[in-house]
N, C-alpha and C positions, 0 to 999 in steps of 0.2 A: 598581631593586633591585640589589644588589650581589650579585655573583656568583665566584665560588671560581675557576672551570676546573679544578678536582680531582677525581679519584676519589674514590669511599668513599662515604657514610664505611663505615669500618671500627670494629670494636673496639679499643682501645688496648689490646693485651696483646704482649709477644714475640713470638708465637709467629702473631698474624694480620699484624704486622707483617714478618717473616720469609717469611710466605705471600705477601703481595701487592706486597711490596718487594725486586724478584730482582736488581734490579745496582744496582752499589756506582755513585751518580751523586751530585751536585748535584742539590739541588731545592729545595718547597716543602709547608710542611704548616700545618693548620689544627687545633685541637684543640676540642673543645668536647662537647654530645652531642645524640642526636635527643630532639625532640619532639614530639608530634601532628604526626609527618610534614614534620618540615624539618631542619633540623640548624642549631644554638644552636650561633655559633660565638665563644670564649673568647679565645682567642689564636691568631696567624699569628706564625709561624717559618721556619727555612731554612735549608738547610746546603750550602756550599757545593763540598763534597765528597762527602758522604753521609748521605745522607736518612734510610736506616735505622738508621744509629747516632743520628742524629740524635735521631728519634722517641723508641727506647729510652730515651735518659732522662730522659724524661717517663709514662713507665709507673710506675703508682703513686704519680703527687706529684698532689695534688687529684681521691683515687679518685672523687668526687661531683659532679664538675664535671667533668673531663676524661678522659670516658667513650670516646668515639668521634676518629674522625682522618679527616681526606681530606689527599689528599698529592698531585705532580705532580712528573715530574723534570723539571727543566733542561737545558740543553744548555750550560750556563758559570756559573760563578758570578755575572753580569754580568747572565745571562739570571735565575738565580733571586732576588737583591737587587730586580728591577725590579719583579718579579712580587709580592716581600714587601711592597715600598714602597705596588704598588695596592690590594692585599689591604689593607694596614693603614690604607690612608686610607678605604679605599671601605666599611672595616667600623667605621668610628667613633674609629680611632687611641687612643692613651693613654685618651682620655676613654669610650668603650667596652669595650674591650678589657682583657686583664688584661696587656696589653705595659707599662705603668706602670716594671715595674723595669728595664727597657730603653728604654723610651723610642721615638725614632723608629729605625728600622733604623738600622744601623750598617752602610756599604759594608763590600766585602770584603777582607780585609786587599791590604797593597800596591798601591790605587788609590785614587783622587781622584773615585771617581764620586757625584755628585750625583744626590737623588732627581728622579725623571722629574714627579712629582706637586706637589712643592712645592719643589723646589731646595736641599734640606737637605744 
């Protein structure tokens, strides 16, 4: 069973995301929503400076589907690409996922790092 290591979920509004998001870091997040007690998750993201801007703008694009968020910070942008790259394979990749117009993560700018899961 595939597994997040995030918090949440939460609601995806400004204002829960401002509550439970208090420093400006790198991290990871998950978008999707609960149901019958699990959380239905859509898409995995990341940012590699701040998680909370991050989330933000994703508030209000697919009100009906991207209900809820779990998020996790990083300790590096290195640390959070690694974390995006498990998350996105361990949760079905492009072919599950609504990552489709992105594709497979993209490292973070100015480095050559290669995913840990499949060497992309």
């Amino acid at each position: 069973m595939a597994i997040l290591n995030m918090t949440g979920p939460y609601k995806l509004t400004n204002e829960k995301i401002d509550e439970v998001i208090v420093k400006i870091s790198a991290g990871n997040y998950a978008l999707g929503k609960i149901t019958k007690e699990s959380f239905d998750v859509y898409y995995v993201g990341r940012s590699d400076d701040d998680v909370n801007k991050a989330l933000k703008q994703w508030v209000g694009e697919y009100p009906n589907k991207y209900v809820d968020f779990k998020f996790s910070y990083a300790d590096s942008p290195k640390a959070a690409y690694e974390k995006e790259c498990k998350n996105y394979h361990d949760f079905g990749g492009d072919t599950k996922l609504d990552n489709q117009r992105e594709s497979h993560p993209k490292c973070p700018a100015g480095t050559n790092l290669k995913c840990p899961m499949c060497g992309a």
